[in-house]
Residue, then its C-alpha position, 0 to 999 in steps of 0.5 A: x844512252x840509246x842502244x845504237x850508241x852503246x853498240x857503237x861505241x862497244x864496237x869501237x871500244x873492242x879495237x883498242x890497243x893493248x898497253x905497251x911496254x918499251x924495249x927497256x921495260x918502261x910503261x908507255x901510255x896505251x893509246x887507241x887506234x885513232x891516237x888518243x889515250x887508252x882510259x877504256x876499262x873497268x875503273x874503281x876507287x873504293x878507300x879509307x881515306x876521308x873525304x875532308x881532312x879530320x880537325x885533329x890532324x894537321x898535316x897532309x900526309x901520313x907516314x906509312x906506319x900511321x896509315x898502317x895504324x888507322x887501317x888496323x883501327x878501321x878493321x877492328x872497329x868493323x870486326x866489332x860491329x859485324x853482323x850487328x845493326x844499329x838502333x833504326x838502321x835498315x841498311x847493311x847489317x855486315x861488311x859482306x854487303x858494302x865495299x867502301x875500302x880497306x887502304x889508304x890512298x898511296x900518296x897516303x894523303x889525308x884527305x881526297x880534298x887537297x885544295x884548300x890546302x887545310x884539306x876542308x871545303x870552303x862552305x858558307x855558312x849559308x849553305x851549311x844552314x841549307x844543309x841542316x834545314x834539308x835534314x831536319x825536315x826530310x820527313x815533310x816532303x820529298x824535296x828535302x830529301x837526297x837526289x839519290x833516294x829519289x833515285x834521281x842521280x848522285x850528280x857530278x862529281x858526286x857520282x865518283x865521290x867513293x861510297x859505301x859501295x858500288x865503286x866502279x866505273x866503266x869507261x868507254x871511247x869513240x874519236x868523238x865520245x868518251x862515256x862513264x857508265x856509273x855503277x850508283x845508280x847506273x847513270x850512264x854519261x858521255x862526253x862529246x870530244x868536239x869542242x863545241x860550246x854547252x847547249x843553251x843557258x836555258x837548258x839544266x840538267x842533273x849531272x850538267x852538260x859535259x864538254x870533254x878536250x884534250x889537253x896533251x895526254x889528258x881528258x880534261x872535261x868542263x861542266x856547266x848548265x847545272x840544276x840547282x836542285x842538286x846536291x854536291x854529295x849525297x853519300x855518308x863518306x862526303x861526311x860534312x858535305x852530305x847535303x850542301x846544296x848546289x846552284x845554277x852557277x856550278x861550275x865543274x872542270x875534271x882531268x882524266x890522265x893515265x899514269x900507269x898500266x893500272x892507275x888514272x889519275x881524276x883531279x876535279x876542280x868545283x865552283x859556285x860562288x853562292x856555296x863555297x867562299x873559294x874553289x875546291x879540288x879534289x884528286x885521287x886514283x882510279x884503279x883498274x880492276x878488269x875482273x870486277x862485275x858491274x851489276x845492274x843498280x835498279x834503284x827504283x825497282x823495289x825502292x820504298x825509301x820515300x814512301x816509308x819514309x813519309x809516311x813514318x813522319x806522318x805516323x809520329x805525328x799521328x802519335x804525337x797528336x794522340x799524346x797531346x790530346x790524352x794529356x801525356 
């Protein structure tokens, strides 16, 4: 994004209209001066609720008491284990760093995705192997390794899939853009509004290129002219799907629809046939959370994940060899 672009956009975003309320105490849609719905904010979606429903449950939703039951188990499993690393974590060592949600979503689904209806992605066996080949031999070489220690991107959708962390997301409008500025990784994206056809085949790119519309009082955004050097999901709350591996033929289409003063509803369809036997959609709130700070994401600044990772695996290897040679 340059820097006249965010100047011009943050001018035209300043003029927007506040959310009305009619004469009889309803909600109406704020909209922008040129008539377009208001989704201008800061957005966040931080939750408990799993990405794929569990194997052991067997419905889509839970009743108020079984969720008020797993958020208490969730609280007091993080409660133990505050202030306490396990053996070979160098991450957060207690919950003051992270903010990966205390509530289930209000539907009180159980799972983000909600087709297929089982609440599973439909993943080839092939990409599972892909998966797991990935894992087993980060420490041979960066390519093995997620796009998001690389510092690369999360991609899309991967970039609003909930995390551990930095669950926000700030929305920006023009009458010819819509821009998601990503707090991982501060991936800055927009969206042209004009209709107009994705670039050349020939050209891919990382988040893959967006071509927004709207469709009555909803942004629905198709992606196309993806890389296949990305990962669907590069965080560990995507659980089984950290690591299944995109392709070229990814196919991505979002809907953005305001549905109260505080809640966009984000429903997002994914297709590739060389990775999932079927389509797959996900749907969830964004909840406005105007006072939340967005801080800078320097993912490179500081950043030795690849380098000690690499040279950790050469250093068992060293070991390795000395071992075999000594007899031991």
């Amino acid at each position: 994004m340059t820097y006249r672009m965010c100047v011009a956009i943050a001018i035209v975003a300043s003029l927007a209209v506040p959310a009305l309320v009619a004469e009889d105490g309803e909600w109406e849609l704020p909209r922008t001066p040129w008539g377009d719905p208001d989704l201008q904010g800061l957005w966040t979606n931080e939750t408990i609720t799993p990405f794929e429903r569990p194997l052991e449950q067997d419905k889509e939703f839970l009743t108020s008491d079984e969720a008020a039951a797993i958020k208490e188990s969730v609280a007091q499993r993080r409660a133990a284990t505050d202030g306490t690393s396990p053996p070979g974590s160098v991450g957060g060592y207690n919950q003051f760093w992270l903010d990966s949600g205390t509530e289930y979503l209000p539907s009180r689904q159980t799972s983000l995705v909600v087709d297929p209806p089982n609440g599973r992605v439909p993943t080839r066996p092939s990409a599972e192997a892909r998966r797991d080949f990935n894992k087993a031999h980060q420490g041979d070489s960066y390519d093995y390794m997620s796009v998001w220690d690389r510092c690369i991107s999360r991609g899309v959708p991967g970039s609003i899939f909930p995390a551990g962390y930095n669950n926000a997301y700030r929305i920006l409008q023009t009458p010819k853009h819509v821009a998601i500025l990503y707090e991982m990784i501060h991936d800055a994206r927009i969206i042209p509004l004009d209709g107009g056809s994705h670039v050349d085949e020939r050209i891919r790119l990382w988040m893959g290129d967006s071509r927004g519309r709207w469709e009555g009082d909803t942004l629905v955004v198709e992606v196309a002219n993806y890389t296949d050097k990305g990962w669907i999901a590069s965080n560990s709350a995507s659980r089984r799907i950290k690591g299944i591996p995109q392709s070229g033929d990814l196919t991505v289409v979002e809907r953005f629809t305001r549905v109260s003063e505080d809640t966009i509803q984000y429903e997002v369809t994914i297709k590739d046939p060389e990775i999932y036997t079927a389509p797959w959609k996900i749907a969830m709130p964004l909840t406005s959370d105007p006072d939340y700070e967005m801080y800078e994401y320097a993912c490179h600044e500081g950043n030795m994940a690849v380098e000690l990772i690499l040279g950790g695996a050469r250093a068992e290897e060293s070991a390795s060899r000395k071992a075999s040679a000594s007899g031991l």
